[in-house]
C-alpha positions as CSV (number, residue, x, y, z in Angstrom):
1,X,-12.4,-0.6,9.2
2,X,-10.0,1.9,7.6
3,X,-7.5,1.4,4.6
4,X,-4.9,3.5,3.8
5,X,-2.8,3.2,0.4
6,X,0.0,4.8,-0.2
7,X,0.9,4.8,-3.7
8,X,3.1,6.8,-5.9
9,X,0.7,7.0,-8.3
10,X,-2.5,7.8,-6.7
11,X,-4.4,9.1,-9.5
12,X,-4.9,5.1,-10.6
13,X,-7.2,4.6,-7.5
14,X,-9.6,7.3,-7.6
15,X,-11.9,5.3,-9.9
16,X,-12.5,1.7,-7.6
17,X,-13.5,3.4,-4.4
18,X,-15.5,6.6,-5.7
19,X,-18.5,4.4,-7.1
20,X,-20.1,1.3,-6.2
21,X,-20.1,-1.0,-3.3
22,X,-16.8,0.9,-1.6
23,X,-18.6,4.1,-2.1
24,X,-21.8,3.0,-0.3
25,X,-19.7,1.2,2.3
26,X,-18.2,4.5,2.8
27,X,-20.8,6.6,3.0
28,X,-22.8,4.2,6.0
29,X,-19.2,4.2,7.7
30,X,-18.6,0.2,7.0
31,X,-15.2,0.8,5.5
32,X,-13.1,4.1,4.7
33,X,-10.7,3.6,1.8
34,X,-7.9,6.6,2.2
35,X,-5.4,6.9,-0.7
36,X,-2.1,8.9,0.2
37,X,0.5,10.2,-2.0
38,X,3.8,9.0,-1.5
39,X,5.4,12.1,-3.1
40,X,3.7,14.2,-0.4
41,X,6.2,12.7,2.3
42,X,9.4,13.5,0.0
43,X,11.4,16.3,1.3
44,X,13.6,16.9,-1.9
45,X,12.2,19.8,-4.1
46,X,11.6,17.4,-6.8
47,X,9.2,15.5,-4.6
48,X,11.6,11.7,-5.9
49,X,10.7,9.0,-4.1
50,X,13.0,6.8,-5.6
51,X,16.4,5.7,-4.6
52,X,19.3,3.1,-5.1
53,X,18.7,-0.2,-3.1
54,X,20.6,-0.5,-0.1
55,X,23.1,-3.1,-0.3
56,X,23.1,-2.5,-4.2
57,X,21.6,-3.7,-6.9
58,X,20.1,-2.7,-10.1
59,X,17.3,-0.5,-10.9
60,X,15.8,2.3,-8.3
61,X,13.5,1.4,-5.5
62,X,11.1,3.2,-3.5
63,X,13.2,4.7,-1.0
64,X,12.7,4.4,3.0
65,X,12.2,7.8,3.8
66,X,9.1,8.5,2.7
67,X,7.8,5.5,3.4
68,X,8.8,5.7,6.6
69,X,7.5,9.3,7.1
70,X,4.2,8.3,6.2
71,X,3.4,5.4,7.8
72,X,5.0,7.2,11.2
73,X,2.1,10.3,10.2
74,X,-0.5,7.4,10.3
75,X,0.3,5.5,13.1
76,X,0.1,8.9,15.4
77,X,-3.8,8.9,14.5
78,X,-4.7,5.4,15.1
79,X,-2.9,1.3,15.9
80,X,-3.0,-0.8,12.3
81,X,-3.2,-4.6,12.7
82,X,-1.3,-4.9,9.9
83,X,1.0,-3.0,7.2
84,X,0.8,-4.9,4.0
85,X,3.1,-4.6,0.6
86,X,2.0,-5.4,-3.0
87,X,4.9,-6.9,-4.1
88,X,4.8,-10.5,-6.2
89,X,7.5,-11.9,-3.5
90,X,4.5,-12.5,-1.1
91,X,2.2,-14.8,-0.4
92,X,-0.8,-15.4,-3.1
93,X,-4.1,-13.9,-2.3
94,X,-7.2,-15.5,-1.5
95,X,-10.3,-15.5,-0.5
96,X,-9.3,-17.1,2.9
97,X,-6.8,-14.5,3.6
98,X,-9.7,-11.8,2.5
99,X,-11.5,-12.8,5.1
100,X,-9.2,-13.0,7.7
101,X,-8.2,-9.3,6.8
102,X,-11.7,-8.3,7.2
103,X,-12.0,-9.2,10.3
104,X,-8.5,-7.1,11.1
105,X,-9.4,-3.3,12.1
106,X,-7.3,-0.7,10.3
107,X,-4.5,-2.0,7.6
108,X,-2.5,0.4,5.6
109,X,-1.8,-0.9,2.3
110,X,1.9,-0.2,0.3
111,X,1.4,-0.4,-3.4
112,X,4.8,-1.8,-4.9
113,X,6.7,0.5,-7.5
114,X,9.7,0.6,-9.6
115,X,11.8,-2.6,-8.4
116,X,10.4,-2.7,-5.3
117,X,11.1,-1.1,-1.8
118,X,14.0,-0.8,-0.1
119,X,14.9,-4.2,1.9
120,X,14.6,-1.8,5.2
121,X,11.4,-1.1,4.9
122,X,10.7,-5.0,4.5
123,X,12.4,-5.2,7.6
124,X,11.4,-3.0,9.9
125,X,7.9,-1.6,8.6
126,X,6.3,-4.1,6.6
127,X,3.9,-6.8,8.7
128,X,2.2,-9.1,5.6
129,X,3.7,-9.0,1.9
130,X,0.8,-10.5,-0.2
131,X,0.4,-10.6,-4.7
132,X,-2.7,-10.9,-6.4
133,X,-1.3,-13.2,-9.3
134,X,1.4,-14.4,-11.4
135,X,1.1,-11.5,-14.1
136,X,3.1,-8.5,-14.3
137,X,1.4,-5.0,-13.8
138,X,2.7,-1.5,-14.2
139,X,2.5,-0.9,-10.1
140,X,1.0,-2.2,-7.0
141,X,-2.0,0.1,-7.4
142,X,-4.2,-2.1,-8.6
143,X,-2.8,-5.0,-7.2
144,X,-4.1,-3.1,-3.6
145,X,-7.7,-1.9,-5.2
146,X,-8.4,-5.8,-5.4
147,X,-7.2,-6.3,-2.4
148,X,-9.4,-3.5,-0.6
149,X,-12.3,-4.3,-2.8
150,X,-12.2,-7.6,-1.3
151,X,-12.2,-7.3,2.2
């Protein structure tokens, strides 16, 4: 099984899958955690990844380019089962559903910033929307380390 998380702050998931059970799991090829930067797929010199929501609305969301631009880069290299976004609009994890996704093969994992996504990307991209609890965070980044950890 291979994860991949995109996140716009990478740097907060370096930590849960460098040590431990995920390391060991990695290193006897169980489970492969990848973690992408989002700002990597940003053409702009600035490297944003932000934009206004389509349709309008207040605040900045993460902004379908990128997001589409990486998730395109990883479906060339292999087929995910599914393409799941942190977000606390979705449906409440659980252990059931963490063990139905370990059964899945590879699942690419969005961690949630800013207010959200665009509504595109929910559209057209997203396959599962799930949230971890009914608590506020600062991101989806460590919403989708528990979510990896536990499948």
């Amino acid at each position: 099984m291979r994860i991949d998380i995109i996140s716009v702050v990478p740097e907060l998931l370096e930590g849960p899958f460098s040590a431990s059970i995920l390391k060991r799991a990695n290193e006897k090829g169980l489970a492969e955690v990848v973690v992408h930067n989002l700002r990597d797929y940003s053409i702009n010199k600035q490297k944003s990844v932000d934009d206004y929501a389509f349709g309008g609305g207040a605040g900045m969301v993460m902004g379908i380019e990128p997001i589409d631009r990486c998730i395109s880069a990883l479906k060339k290299d292999r087929v995910y089962d599914e393409v799941i976004f942190m977000t606390p609009d979705g449906e409440q994890f659980s252990q059931a559903m963490a063990n139905g996704l370990s059964l899945k093969g590879d699942l690419i994992i969005l961690a949630g910033h800013y207010k959200g996504i665009d509504d595109r990307v929910r559209q057209h991209l997203i396959t599962k929307e799930i949230y971890i609890g009914d608590y506020v965070l600062s991101g989806g980044e460590l919403a989708a380390a528990v979510v990896a950890d536990a499948i």
